[in-house]
C-alpha positions in Angstrom: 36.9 29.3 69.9 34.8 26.3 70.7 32.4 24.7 69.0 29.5 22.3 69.6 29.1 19.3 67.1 25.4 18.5 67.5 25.4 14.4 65.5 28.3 11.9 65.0 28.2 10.7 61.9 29.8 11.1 58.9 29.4 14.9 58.5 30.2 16.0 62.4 33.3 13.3 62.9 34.7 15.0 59.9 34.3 18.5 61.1 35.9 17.5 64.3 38.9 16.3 62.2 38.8 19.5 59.8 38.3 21.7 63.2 41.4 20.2 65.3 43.8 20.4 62.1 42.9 24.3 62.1 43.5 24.2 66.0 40.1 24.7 66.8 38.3 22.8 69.9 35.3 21.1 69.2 33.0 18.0 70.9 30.4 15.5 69.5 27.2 15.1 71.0 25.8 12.1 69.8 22.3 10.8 70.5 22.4 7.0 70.3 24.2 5.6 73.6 27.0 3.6 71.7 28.5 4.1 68.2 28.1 0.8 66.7 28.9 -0.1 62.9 25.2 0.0 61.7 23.6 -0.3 57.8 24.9 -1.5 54.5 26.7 0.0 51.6 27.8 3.2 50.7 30.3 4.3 47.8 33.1 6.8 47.9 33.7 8.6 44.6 36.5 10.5 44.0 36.0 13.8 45.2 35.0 11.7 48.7 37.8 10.0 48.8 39.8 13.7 48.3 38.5 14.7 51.3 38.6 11.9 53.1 42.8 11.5 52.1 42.6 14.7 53.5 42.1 13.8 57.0 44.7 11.2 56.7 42.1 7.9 56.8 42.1 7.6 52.8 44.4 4.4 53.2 42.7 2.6 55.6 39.0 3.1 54.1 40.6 1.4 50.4 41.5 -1.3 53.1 38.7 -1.9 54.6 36.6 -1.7 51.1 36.8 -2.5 47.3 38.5 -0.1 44.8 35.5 -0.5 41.5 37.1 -0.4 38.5 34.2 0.4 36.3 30.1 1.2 36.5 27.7 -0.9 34.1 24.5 0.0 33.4 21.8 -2.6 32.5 17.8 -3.1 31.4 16.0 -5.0 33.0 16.8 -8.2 30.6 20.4 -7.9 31.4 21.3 -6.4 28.3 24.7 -3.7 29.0 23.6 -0.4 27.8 26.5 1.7 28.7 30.0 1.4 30.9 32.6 3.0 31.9 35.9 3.1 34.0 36.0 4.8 37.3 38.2 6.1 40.0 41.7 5.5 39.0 41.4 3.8 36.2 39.1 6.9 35.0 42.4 9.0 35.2 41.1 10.5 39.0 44.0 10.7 41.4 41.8 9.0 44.2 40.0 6.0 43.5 36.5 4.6 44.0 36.0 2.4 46.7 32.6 0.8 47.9 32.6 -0.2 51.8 30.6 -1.0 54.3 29.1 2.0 56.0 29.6 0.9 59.6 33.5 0.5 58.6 33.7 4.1 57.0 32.0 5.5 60.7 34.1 3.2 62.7 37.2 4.7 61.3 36.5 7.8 61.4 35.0 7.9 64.8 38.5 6.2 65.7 40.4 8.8 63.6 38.7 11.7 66.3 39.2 9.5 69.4 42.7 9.0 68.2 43.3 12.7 67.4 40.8 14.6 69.9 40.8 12.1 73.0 38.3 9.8 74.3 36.3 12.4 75.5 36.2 13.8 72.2 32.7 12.4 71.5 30.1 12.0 74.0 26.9 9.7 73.4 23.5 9.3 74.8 23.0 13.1 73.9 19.4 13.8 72.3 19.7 17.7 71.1 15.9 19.4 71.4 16.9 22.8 70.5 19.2 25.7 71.0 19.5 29.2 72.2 21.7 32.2 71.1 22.9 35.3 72.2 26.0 37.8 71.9 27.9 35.5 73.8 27.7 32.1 72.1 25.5 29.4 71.9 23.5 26.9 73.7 22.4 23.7 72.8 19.9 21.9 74.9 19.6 18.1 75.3 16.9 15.5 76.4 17.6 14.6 79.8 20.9 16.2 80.0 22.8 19.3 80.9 22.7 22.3 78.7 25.9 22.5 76.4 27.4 26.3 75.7 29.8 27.2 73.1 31.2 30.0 70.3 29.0 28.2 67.9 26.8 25.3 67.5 26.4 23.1 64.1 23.6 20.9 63.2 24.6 17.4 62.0 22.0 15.7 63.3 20.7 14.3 59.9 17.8 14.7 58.0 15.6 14.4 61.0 17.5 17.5 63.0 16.0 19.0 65.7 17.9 22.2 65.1 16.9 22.6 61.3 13.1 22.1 62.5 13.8 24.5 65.3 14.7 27.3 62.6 12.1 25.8 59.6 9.3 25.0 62.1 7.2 24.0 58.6 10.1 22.0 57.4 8.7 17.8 55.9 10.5 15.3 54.3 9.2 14.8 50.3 8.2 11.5 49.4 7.0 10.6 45.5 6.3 7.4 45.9 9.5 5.1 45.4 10.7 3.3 48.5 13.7 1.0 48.7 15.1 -2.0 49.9 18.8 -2.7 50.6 20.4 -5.6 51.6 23.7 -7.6 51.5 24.5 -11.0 50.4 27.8 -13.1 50.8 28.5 -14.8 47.5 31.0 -14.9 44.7 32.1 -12.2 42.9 30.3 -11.1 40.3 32.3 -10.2 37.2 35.2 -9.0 37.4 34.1 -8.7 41.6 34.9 -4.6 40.8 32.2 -3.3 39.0 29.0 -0.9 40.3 25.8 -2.3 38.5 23.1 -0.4 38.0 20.3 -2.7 36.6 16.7 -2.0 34.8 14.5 1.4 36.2 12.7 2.8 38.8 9.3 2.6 36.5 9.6 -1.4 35.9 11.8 -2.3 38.8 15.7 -1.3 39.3 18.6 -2.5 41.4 22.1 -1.1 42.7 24.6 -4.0 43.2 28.3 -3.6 44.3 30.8 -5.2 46.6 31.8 -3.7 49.3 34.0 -6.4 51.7 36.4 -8.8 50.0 37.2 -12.3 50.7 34.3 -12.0 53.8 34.5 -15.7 54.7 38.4 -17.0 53.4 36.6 -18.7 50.7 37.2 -15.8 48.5 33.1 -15.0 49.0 32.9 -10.8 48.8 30.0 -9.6 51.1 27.4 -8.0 48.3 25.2 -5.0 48.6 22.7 -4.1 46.8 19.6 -1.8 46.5 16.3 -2.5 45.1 14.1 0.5 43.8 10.5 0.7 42.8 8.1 3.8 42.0 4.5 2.7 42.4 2.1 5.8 41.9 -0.3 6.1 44.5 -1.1 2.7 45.8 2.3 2.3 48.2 2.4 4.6 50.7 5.8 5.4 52.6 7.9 2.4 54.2 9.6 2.5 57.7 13.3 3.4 58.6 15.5 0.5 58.6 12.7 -1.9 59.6 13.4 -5.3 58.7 12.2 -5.7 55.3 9.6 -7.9 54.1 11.0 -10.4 51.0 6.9 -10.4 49.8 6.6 -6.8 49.3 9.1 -6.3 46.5 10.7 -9.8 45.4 7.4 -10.7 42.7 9.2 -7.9 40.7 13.0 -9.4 40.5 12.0 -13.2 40.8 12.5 -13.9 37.0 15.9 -11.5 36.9 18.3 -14.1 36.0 21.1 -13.3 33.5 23.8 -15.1 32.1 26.1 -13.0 34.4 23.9 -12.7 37.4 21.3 -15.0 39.1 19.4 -11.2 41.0 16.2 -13.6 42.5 18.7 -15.9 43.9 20.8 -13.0 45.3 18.1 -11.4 46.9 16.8 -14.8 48.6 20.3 -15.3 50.1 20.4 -11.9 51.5 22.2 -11.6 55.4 19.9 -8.6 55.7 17.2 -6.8 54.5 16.5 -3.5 55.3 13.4 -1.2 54.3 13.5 2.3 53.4 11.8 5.5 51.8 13.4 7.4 49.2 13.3 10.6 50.3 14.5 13.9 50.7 13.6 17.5 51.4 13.2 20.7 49.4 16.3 22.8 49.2 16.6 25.6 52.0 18.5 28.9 51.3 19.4 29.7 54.7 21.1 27.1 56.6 22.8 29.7 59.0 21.3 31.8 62.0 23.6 33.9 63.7 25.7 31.4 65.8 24.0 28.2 64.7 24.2 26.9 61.3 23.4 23.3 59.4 25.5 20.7 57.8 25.3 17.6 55.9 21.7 15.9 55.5 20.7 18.5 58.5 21.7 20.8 55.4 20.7 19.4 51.9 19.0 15.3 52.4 19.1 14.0 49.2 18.1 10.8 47.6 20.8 8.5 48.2 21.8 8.0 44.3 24.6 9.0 43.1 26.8 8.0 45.9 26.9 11.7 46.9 25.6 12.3 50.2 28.9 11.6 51.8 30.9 13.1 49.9 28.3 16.7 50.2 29.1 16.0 54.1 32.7 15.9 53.9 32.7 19.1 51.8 30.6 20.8 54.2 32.7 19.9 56.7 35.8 21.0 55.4 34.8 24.2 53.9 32.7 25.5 57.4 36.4 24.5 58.9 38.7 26.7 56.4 35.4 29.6 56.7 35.9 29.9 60.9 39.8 29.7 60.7 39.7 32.7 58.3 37.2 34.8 60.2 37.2 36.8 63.2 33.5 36.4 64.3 32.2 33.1 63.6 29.1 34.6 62.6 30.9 35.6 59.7 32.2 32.7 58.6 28.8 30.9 59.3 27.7 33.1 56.8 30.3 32.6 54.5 30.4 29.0 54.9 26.5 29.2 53.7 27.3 31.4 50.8 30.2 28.4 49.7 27.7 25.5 50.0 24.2 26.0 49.8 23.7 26.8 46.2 26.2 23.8 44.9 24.4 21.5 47.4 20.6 22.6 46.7 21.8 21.4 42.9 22.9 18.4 43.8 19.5 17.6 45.2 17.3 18.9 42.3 19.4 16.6 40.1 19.5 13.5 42.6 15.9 14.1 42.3 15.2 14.8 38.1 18.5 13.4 36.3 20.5 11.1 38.6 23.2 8.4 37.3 20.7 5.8 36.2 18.9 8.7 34.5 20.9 6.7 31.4 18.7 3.5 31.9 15.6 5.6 32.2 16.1 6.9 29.0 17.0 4.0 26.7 14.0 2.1 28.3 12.0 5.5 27.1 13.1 5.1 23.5 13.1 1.5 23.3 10.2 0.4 25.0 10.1 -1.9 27.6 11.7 -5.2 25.8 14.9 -6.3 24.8 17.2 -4.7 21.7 19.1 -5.9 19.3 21.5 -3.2 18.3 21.3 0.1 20.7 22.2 2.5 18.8 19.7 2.4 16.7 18.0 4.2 19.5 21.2 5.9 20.8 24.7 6.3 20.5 27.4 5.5 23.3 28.8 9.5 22.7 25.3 10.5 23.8 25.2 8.2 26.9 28.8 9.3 27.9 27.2 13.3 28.0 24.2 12.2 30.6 27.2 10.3 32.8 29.4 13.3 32.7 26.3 15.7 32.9 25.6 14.4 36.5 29.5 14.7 37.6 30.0 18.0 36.8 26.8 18.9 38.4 27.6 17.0 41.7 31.2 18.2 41.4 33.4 14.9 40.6 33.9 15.6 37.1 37.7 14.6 36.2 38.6 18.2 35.8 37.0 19.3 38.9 38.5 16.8 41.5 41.8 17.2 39.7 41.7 21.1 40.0 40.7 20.4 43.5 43.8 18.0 44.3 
């Protein structure tokens, strides 16, 4: 069998990986002309960090990141409303580890060249389509030779040619929040091991984590962090990784500052600043056709809270990899790779969307009010917190006893 990885990022290295280990041949066609380590953050939970130990490169990504030990959850006063421990120190066998997202694709993109061969992964490919019949597959590129294989899959992100091939009516949903994310060199901030999640998306909110230690050899950790804003009607949708613009969002943190935080000054002192829009795109039941099939955000985009859109890649990966070494026509496990993932996934992005992680500071600021308290559970209790944190783990499948089981 042979198979045609249309996209090489997260989800399409990983299926190369998953692929060779089950003796399958596979290549990457990539459409930038040089991988390069591009954007900020991202976070691997547990059940990411499973599949990426998997594929042998669990070691060096807790290297070239920062285990957290705990997530905080914050108003916008800097009151805490709610922690708790995480990874490891949650009781998970794999731990939690924030890192820089051009790290994580660097060493996996090394892991395939390593395992498949430099030719493993070839760049400068723009996929436009694809055609099928009995035979195999054909995918077609932009200025390039046609590309024929067994099967082709779609990792080609939430902008995939292929998925808009197949769901020609296919749009990306925007409601109104847009984002900016940057990162910031600075000292540690608490215990320099802890995920913030600070205020809401209705008055203002902000992600903060660390995600490279010692940066500078003056113990510095490189910071990232993600500002979030919902503004009904009067913002319409920002650009893709433009350069963002300090004016249009900064008026809303400039008087953050906190006995344990200075956020304005954090902000100002930013390396980067990146814009984007929060968005994602309605859940699709079919991600297969015949000999063709999606995966990753060519699959399910979601809202990137949560931390899970990596780890619904790696899955993907995995599980279409154990599907085609188990079948005897591809088609078949194409199909049965769908039937695995598409529900679970499609429930990960109605929650991303309705009760994600910081659903928590959304509702205290609900029965509070927008202003400070002086004893929270007057309002509500810690027990009652706990259940919204563990509601969203079970539903995006990193609850304790579901990684575990998994292990």
């Amino acid at each position: 069998m042979k198979v045609a990885i249309v996209g090489g990022g997260i989800c399409g290295l990983s299926l190369a990986l998953h692929l060779n280990k089950q003796g399958i041949k596979s290549r990457v066609y990539e459409r930038v002309p040089e991988i390069k380590p591009l954007g900020v953050g991202i976070t691997l939970l547990p059940h990411a960090m499973r599949e990426f130990s998997a594929l042998g490169i669990g070691d060096e990504l807790l290297k070239a990141g920062i285990e957290n030990r705990e997530s905080r959850f914050y108003n916008r006063f800097g009151q805490l409303i709610y922690r708790e421990d995480r990874g490891k120190f949650a009781g998970y066998q794999y731990p939690e580890v924030g890192i820089h997202r051009g790290r994580l694709h660097l060493i996996l993109y090394g892991a395939v060249i390593r395992a498949l061969g430099p030719e493993a992964v070839v760049t400068d490919h723009e996929c436009v389509g694809v055609d099928q019949d009995e035979n195999g597959a054909t995918a077609r590129f932009k200025g390039r030779g046609p590309v024929h294989a067994d099967i082709v899959v779609a990792c080609d992100g939430i902008n995939s040619a292929i998925r808009k091939q197949f769901h020609p009516d296919d749009k990306v949903v925007f409601t109104g929040i847009n984002t900016w994310r940057g990162v910031t060199r600075r000292k540690p901030i608490l215990d320099g091991r802890t995920y913030m999640r600070v205020g809401s998306i209705n008055t203002g909110k902000i992600v903060i984590y660390p995600i490279v230690d010692d940066i500078d050899g003056n113990g510095n950790q490189l910071i990232n962090w993600m500002a979030e804003i919902k503004r009904e009607g009067s913002l319409s949708q920002n650009d893709w990784n433009r350069q963002g613009n300090l004016d249009d969002f900064f008026p809303i943190y400039e008087s953050w500052r906190f006995d344990w935080l200075d956020v304005a000054q954090m902000i100002r002192d930013a390396d980067q600043i990146l814009e984007y829009p929060m968005v994602d795109k309605d859940p699709i039941s079919q991600w297969t056709f015949g000999r063709v099939t999606l995966a990753g955000d060519a699959a399910h985009p979601m809202y990137p809270r949560g931390s899970n859109g990596g780890a619904q890649a790696a899955i993907d990966a995995r599980t279409l990899a154990d599907c085609l070494v188990k079948a005897a026509d591809p088609r078949d496990a194409l199909k049965a790779y769908e039937a695995a993932r598409a529900e679970p996934a499609a429930n990960v992005v109605r929650t991303n969307r309705a009760q994600p992680p910081d659903f928590i500071n959304i509702k205290v600021e609900e029965l509070v009010g927008d202003r400070p308290f002086e004893n929270l559970d007057d309002y509500i209790t810690q027990d009652e917190l706990r259940a919204l944190s563990d509601g969203y783990k079970k539903v995006a499948g990193f609850s304790l006893a579901d990684v575990s089981r998994s292990a």
